[in-house]
C-alpha positions as CSV (number, residue, x, y, z in Angstrom):
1,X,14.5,176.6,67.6
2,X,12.5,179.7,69.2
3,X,11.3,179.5,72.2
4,X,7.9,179.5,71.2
5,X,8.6,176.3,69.2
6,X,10.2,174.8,72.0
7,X,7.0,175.8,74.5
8,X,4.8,174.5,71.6
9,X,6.8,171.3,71.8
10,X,6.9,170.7,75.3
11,X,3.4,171.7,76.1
12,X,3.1,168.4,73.3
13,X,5.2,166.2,75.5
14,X,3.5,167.5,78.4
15,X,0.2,166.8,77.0
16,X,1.1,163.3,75.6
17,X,3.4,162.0,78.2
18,X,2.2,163.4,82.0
19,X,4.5,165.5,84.5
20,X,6.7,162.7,84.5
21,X,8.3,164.1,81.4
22,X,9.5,167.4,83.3
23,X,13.3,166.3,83.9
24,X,13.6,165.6,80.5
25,X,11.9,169.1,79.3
26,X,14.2,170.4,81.5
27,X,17.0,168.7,79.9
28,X,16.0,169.3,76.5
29,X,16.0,173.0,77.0
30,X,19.5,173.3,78.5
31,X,20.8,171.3,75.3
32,X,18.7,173.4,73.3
33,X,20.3,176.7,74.2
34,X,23.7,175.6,74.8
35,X,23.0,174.8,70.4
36,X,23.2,178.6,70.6
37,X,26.6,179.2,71.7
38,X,29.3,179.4,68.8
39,X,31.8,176.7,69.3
40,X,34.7,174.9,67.2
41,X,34.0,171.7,69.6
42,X,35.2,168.6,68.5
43,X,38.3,166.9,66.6
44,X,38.7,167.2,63.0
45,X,39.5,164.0,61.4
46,X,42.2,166.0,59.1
47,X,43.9,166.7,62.5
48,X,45.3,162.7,62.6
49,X,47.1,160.1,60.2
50,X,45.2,157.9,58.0
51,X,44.9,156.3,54.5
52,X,41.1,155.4,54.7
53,X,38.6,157.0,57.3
54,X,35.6,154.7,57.3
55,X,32.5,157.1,58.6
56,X,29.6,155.2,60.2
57,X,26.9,157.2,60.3
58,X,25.3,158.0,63.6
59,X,27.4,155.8,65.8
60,X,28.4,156.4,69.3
61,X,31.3,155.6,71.0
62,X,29.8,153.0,73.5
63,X,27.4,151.5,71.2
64,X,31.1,150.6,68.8
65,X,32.7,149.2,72.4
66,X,29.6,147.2,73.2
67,X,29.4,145.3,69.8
68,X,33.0,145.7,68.0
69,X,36.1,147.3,69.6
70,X,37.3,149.0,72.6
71,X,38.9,151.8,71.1
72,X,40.1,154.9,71.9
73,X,37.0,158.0,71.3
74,X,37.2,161.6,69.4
75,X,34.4,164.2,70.0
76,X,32.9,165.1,66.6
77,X,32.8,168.8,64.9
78,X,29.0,168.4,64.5
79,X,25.7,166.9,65.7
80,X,24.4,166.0,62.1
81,X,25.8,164.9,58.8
82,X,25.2,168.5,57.2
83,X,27.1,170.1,60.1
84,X,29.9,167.3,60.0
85,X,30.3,167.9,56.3
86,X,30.5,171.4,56.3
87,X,33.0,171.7,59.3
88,X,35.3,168.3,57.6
89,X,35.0,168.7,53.7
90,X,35.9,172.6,53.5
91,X,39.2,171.6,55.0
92,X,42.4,172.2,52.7
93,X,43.3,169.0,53.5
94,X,40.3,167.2,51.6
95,X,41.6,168.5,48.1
96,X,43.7,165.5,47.8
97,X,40.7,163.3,49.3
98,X,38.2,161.1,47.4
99,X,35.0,161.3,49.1
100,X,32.8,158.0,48.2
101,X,29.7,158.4,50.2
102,X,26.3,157.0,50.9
103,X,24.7,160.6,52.4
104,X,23.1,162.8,50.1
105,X,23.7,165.6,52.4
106,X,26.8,166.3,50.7
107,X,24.6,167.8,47.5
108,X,23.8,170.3,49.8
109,X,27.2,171.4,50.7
110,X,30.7,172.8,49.6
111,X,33.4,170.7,49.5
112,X,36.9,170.8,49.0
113,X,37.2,166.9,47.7
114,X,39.4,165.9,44.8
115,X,36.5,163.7,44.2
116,X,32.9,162.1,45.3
117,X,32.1,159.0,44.3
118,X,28.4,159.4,45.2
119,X,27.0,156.1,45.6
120,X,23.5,157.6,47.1
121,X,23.0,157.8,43.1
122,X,23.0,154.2,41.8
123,X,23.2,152.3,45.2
124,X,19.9,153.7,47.0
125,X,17.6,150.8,47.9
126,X,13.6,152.6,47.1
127,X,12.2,149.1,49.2
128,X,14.7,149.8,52.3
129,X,14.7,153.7,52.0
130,X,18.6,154.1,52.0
131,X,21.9,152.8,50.5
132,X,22.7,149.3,51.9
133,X,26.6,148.9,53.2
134,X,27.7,146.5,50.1
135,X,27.3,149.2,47.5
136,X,29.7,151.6,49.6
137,X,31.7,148.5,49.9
138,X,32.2,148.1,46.6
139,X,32.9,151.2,45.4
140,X,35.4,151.7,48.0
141,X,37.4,148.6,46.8
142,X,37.2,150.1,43.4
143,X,38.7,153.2,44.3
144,X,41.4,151.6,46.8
145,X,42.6,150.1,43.5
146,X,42.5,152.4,40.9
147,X,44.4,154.9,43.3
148,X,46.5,155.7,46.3
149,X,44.9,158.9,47.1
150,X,43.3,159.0,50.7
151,X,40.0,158.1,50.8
152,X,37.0,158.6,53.1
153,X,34.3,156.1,53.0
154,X,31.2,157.2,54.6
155,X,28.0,154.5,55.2
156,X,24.9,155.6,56.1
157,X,24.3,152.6,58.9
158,X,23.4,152.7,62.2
159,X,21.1,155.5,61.2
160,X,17.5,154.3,60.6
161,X,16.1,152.7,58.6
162,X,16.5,149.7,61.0
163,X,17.7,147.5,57.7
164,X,18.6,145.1,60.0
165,X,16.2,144.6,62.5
166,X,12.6,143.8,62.5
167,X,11.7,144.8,65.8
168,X,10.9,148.5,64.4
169,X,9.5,150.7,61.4
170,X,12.3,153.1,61.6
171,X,11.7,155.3,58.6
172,X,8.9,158.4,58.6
173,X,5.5,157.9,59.8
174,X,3.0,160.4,59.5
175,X,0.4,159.9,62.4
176,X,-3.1,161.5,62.0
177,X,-3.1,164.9,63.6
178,X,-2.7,166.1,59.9
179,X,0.8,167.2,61.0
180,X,3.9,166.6,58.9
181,X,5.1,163.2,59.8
182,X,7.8,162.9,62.3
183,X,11.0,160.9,62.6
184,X,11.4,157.6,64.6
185,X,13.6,159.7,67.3
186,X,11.0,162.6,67.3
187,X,8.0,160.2,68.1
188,X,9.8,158.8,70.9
189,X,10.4,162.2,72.0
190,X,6.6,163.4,72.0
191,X,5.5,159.8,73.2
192,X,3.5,158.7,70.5
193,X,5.8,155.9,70.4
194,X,6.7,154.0,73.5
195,X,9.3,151.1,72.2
196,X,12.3,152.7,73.4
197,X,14.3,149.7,74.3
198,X,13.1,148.2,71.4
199,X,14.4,151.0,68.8
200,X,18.1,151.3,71.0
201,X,18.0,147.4,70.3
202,X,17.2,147.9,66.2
203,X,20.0,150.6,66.2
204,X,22.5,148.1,67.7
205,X,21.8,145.4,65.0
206,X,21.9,148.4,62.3
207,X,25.8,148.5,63.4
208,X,26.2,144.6,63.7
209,X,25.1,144.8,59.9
210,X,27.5,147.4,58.4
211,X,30.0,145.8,60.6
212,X,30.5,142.8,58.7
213,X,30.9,144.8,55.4
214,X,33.4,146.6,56.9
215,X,35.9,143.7,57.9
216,X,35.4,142.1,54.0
217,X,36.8,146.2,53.1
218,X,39.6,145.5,55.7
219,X,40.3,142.4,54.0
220,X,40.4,144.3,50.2
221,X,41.8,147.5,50.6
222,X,45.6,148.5,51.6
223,X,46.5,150.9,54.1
224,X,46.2,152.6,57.8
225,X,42.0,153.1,58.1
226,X,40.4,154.3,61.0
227,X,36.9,153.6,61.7
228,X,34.7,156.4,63.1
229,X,31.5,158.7,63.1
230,X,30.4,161.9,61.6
231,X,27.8,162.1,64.9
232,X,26.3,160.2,67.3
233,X,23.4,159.6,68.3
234,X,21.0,160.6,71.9
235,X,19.1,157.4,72.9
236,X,16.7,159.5,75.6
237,X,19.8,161.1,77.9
238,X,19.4,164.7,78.9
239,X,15.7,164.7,77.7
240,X,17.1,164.0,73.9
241,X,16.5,161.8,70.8
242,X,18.3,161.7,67.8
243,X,20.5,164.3,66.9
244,X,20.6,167.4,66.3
245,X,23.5,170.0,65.1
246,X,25.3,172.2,67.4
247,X,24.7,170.3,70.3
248,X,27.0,169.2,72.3
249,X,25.7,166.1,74.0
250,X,27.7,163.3,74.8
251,X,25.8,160.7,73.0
252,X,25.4,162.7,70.2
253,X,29.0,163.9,69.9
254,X,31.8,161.9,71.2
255,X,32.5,158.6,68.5
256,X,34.7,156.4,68.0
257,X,38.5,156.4,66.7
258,X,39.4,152.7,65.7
259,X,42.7,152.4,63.9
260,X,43.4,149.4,61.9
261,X,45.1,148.0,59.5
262,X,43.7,147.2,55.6
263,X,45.9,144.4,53.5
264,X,44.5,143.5,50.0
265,X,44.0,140.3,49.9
266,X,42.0,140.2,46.6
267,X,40.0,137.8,47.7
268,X,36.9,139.8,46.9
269,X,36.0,140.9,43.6
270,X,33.2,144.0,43.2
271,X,30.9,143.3,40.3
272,X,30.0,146.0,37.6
273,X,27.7,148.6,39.0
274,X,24.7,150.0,38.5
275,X,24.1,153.0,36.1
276,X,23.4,156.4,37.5
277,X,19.5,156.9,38.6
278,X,17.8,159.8,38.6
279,X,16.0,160.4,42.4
280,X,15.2,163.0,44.0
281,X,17.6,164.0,46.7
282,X,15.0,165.7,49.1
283,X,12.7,162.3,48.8
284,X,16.2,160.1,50.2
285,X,16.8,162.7,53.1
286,X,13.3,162.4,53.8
287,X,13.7,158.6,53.6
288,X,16.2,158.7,56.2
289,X,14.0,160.8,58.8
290,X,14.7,164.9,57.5
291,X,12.0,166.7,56.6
């Protein structure tokens, strides 16, 4: 961002929010220029043992102890899902890795993957504006039996849409200064929303959702998985919301590292799915709060 954007935008918050919002301008612009310093920050998931990394989108490391697991933390490579694919899927190491994924930022990237199973295409809900955690489910299942190849499953829950809560709209809302529409994390941050506590609640019940389909994977798929994040995700600290690539903010960047262990207890069987739909990938990125 140039510093004219960022004076636009804080003159914004200013303007909407009162001189109480200072600190967190303040804040805002020190995580906004440390973005500007080069750094290979973070721990590449390629540099540890595993048979199945399951990726939960946007989760942070206390939000996973609160609700699920103490468990040891890892700081991620990147801030977003784009920077987290780029620094993670260009690895040597993914060439013998099938990548089954719910994101559609991966059409925007390179990859080094033996394979993508890219669920985003037949298992995208248009009503909920993302992919639901059962179609991931399945498709992991599939591909823990068909193969023995290492595997990284990647859901797009906690990140909004809320799927799982009612207490919030969390998808794109255009408000009427005839501006593009902003994201849930970006209203908060120019105070046309105030439900803060509200939203941080939404997000936990995101995770309490995908949760669930990841213990029926544990239960259906054989090996050593880890559970973890490509990012996190700032809930207000350091004058932040959301996240944002190339910083490095704790909420946005340190995740969890939750090693279990998978036994296939067939007791679950996926049914046939979908065929292939044709949607546009820049509509489900918008879904999910990128413009």
């Amino acid at each position: 961002m140039s510093l004219r954007a960022f004076l636009e935008k804080s003159k914004i918050r200013y303007r909407n929010l009162g001189p109480s919002v200072i600190p967190s301008i303040i804040g805002d612009f020190v995580m906004s220029a440390s973005s500007r310093i080069p750094t290979n920050f973070g721990t590449n998931i390629f540099d540890k043992d595993w048979d199945i990394c399951v990726v939960l989108d946007a989760c942070r490391h206390d939000m996973y102890c609160d609700i699920v697991n103490s468990c040891p933390s890892i700081w991620s490579v990147g801030g977003t899902s784009n920077e987290w694919i780029r620094k993670t899927l260009t690895q040597p190491e993914a060439e013998e890795t099938i990548y089954v994924t719910a994101n559609p930022w991966i059409t925007k990237n390179e990859s080094n993957c033996y394979e993508i199973r890219r669920v985003f295409d037949w298992g995208w809900d248009d009503d909920l504006g993302t992919v639901p955690p059962r179609p991931v489910t399945d498709e992991a299942i599939r591909v823990g039996r068909e193969t023995d190849r290492q595997m990284i499953v990647h859901y797009m829950q906690p990140h909004s849409p809320f799927i799982f809560s009612d207490l919030v709209d969390g998808s794109i809302v255009a408000y009427n200064s005839g501006r593009t529409g902003r994201s849930i994390w970006d209203q908060l941050l120019f105070g046309e929303r105030t439900d803060g506590n509200a939203v941080r609640e939404a997000f936990m019940q995101n995770l309490h959702g995908v949760i669930s389909d990841i213990e029926l994977l544990l239960k259906n798929i054989d090996g050593d998985v880890v559970i973890t994040a490509d990012h996190g995700n700032a809930l207000g600290e350091w004058g932040t919301w959301g996240h944002k690539e190339g910083f490095v903010h704790p909420g946005m960047r340190r995740v969890p590292w939750d090693e279990r262990t998978g036994v296939d207890t067939e007791s679950y069987a996926p049914p046939d799915r979908d065929e292939t739909t044709d949607r546009d990938i820049n509509d489900q990125l918008e879904a999910l709060g990128y413009r």
